[in-house]
C-alpha positions as protocol buffer text, in pm:
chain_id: "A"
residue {
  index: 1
  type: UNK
  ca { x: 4303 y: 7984 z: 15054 }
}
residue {
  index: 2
  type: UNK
  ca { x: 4619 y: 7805 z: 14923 }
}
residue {
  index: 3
  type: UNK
  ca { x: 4969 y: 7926 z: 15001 }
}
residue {
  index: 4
  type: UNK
  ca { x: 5100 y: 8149 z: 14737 }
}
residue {
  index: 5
  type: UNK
  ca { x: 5467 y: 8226 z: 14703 }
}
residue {
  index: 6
  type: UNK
  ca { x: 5612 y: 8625 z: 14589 }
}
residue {
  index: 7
  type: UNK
  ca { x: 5763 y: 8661 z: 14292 }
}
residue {
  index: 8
  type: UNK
  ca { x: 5949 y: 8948 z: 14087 }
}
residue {
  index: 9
  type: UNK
  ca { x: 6026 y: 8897 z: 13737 }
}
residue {
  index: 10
  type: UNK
  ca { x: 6269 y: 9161 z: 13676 }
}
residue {
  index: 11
  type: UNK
  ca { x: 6475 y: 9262 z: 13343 }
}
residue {
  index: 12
  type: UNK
  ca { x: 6831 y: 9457 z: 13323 }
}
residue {
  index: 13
  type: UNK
  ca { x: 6587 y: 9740 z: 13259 }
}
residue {
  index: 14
  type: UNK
  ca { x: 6309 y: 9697 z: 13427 }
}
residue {
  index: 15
  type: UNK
  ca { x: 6054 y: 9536 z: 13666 }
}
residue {
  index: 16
  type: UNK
  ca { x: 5839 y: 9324 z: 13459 }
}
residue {
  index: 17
  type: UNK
  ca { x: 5595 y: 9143 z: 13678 }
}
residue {
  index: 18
  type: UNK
  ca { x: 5547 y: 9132 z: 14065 }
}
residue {
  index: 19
  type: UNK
  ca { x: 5325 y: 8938 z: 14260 }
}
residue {
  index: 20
  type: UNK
  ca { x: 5140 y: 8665 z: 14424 }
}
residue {
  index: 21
  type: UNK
  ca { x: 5192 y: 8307 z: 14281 }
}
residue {
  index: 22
  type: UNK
  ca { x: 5090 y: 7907 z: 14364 }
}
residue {
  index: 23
  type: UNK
  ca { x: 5301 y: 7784 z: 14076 }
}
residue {
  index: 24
  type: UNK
  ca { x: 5624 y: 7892 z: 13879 }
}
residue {
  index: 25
  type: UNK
  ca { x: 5792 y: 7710 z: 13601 }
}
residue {
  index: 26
  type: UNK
  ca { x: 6081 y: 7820 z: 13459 }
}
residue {
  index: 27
  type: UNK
  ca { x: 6363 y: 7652 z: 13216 }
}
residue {
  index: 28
  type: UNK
  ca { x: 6709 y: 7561 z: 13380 }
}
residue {
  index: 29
  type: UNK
  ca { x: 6993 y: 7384 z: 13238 }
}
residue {
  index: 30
  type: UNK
  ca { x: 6890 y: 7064 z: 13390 }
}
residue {
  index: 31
  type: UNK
  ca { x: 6556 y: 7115 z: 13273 }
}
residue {
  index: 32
  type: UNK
  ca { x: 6205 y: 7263 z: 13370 }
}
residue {
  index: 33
  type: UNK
  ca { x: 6152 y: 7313 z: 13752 }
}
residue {
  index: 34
  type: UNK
  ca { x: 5814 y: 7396 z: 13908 }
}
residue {
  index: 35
  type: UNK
  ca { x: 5852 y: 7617 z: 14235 }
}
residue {
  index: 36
  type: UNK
  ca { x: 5591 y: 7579 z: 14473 }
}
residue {
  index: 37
  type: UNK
  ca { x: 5538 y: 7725 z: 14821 }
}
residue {
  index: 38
  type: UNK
  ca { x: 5746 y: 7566 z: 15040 }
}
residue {
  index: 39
  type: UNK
  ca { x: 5965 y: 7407 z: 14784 }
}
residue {
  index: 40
  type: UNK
  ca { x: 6334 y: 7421 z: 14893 }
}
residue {
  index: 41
  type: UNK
  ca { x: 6568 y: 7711 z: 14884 }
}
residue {
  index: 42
  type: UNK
  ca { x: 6717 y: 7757 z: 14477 }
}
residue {
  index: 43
  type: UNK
  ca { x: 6986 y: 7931 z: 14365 }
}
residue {
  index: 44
  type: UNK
  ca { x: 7011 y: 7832 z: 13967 }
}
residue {
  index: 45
  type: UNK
  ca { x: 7067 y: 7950 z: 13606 }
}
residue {
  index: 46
  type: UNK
  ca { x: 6733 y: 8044 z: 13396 }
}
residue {
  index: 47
  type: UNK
  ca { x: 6777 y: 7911 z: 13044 }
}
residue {
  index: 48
  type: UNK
  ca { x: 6544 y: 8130 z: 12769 }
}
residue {
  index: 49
  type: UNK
  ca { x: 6229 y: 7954 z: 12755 }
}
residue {
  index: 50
  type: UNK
  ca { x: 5865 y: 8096 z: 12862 }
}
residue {
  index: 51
  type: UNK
  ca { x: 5818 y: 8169 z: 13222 }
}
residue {
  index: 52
  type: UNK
  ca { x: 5459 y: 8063 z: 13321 }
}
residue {
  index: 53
  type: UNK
  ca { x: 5313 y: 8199 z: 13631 }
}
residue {
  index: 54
  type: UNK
  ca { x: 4983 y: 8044 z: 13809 }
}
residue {
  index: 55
  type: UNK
  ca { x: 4802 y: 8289 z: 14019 }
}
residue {
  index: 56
  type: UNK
  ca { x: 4442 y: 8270 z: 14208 }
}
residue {
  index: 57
  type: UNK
  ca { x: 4345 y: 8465 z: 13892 }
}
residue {
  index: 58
  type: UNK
  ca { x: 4512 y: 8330 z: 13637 }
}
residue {
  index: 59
  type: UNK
  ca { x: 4839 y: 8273 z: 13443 }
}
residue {
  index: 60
  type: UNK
  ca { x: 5053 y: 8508 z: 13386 }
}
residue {
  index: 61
  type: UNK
  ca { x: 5319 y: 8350 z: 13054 }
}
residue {
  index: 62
  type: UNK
  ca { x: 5691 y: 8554 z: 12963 }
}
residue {
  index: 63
  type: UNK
  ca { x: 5968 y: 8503 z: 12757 }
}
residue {
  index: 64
  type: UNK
  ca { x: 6313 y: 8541 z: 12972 }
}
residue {
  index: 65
  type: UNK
  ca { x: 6644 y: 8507 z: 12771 }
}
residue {
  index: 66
  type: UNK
  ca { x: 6902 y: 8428 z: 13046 }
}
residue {
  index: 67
  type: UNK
  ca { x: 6935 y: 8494 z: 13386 }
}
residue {
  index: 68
  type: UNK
  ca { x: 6889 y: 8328 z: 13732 }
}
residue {
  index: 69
  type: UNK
  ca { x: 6682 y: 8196 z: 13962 }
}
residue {
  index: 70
  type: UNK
  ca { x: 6650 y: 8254 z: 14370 }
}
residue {
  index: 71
  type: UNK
  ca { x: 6425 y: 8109 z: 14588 }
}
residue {
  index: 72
  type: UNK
  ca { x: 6398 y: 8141 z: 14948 }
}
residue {
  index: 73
  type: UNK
  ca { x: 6148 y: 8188 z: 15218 }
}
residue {
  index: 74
  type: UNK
  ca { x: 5833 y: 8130 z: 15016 }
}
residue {
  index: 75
  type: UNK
  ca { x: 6007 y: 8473 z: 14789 }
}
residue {
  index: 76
  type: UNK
  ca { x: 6103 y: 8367 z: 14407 }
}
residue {
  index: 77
  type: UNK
  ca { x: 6312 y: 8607 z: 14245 }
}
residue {
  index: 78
  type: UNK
  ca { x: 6360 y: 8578 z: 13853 }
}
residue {
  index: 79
  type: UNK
  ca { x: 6650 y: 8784 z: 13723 }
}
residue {
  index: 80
  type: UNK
  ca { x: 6664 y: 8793 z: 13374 }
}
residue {
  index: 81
  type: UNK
  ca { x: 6869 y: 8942 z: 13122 }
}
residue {
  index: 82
  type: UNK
  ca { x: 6616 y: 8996 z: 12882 }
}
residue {
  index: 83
  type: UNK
  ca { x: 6213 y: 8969 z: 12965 }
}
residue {
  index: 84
  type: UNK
  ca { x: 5877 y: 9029 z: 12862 }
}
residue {
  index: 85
  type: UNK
  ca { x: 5493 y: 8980 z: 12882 }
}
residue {
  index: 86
  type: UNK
  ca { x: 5307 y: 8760 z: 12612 }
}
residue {
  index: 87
  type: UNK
  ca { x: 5107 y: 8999 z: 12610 }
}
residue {
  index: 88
  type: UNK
  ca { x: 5357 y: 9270 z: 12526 }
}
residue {
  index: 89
  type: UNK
  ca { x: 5511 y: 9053 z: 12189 }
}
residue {
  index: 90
  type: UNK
  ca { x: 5425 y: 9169 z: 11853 }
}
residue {
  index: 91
  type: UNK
  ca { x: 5382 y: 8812 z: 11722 }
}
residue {
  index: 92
  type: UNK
  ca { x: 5361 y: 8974 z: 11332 }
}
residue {
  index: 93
  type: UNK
  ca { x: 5707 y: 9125 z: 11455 }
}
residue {
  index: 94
  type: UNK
  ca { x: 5833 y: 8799 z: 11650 }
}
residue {
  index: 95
  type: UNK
  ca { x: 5766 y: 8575 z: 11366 }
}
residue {
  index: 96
  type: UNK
  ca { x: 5947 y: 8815 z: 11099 }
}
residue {
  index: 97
  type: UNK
  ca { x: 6252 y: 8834 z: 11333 }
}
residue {
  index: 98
  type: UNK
  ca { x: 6253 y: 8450 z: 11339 }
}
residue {
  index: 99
  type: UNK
  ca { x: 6256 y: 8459 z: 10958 }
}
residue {
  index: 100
  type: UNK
  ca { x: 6520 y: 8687 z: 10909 }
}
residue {
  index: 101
  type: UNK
  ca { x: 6735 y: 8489 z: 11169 }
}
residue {
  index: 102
  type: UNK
  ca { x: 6684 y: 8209 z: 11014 }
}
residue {
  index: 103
  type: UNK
  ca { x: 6748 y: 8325 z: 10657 }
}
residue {
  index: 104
  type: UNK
  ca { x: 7118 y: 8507 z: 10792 }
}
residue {
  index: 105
  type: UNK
  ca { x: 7181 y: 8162 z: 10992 }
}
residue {
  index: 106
  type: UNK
  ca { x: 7178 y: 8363 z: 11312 }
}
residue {
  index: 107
  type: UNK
  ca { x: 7104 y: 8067 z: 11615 }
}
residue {
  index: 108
  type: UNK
  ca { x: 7109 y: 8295 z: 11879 }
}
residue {
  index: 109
  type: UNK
  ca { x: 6862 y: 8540 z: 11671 }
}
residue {
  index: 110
  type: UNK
  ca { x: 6654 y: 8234 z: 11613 }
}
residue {
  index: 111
  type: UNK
  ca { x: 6618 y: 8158 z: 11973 }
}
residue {
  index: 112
  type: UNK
  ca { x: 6526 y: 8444 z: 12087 }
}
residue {
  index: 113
  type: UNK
  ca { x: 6227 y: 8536 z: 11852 }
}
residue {
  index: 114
  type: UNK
  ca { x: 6167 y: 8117 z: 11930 }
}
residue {
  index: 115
  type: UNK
  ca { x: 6119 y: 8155 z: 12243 }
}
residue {
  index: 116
  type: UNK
  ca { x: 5892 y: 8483 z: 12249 }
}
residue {
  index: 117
  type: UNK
  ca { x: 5633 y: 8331 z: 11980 }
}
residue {
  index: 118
  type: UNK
  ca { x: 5615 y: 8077 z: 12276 }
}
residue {
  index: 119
  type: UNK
  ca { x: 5581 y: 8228 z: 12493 }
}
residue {
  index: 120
  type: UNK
  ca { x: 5270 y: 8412 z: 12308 }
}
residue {
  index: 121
  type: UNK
  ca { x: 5174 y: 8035 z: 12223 }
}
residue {
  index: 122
  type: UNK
  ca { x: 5100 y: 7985 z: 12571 }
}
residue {
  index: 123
  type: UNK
  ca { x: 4913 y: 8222 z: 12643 }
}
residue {
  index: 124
  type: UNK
  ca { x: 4654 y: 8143 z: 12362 }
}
């Protein structure tokens, strides 16, 4: 069996995903970083980007709009400020959102329905 690390994906309002992982990446200001067990202890700033998570069973993808990052003791805690499933994105909606924020010049609109539709895109 090979080592697996905890992790909690968890929202201002909510506790999106829990569990088991062998592989986390996740977007920082410096860049992408993959957290593995064992990997050193983190303390860091999520950028919003998709959150993939490899488990025994599969991958598990979600789009995280700021936050931070804590790793210690084989336990990886994403904080976000804003978080969600692939699976939970209404890409019709996602992709009309990015429209409009594009249309009303709104960059911060733009990269948030951005980074959900890849979130989605990496799932499929």
């Amino acid at each position: 069996m090979a080592a697996e690390l905890h992790v909690e994906l968890v929202a201002a309002d909510r506790s999106v995903w829990s569990g088991e992982a062998t592989l986390v990446i996740a977007r920082t200001p410096s860049g992408d970083i993959g957290v593995m067990p064992g990997h050193q202890p983190l303390l860091g700033v999520l950028q919003s980007g998709p959150v993939t998570i490899k488990t025994k069973d599969g991958v598990v993808v979600a789009a995280v709009h700021g936050g931070f990052i804590s790793f210690a003791d084989d336990k990886l805690s994403l904080l976000a400020e804003i978080a969600e499933l692939a699976d939970e994105i209404d890409i019709e909606r996602a992709e009309r959102a990015l429209e409009r924020a594009k249309a009303e010049a709104d960059a911060a609109a733009e990269r948030r329905a951005d980074v959900r539709l890849k979130a989605v895109a990496g799932v499929h």
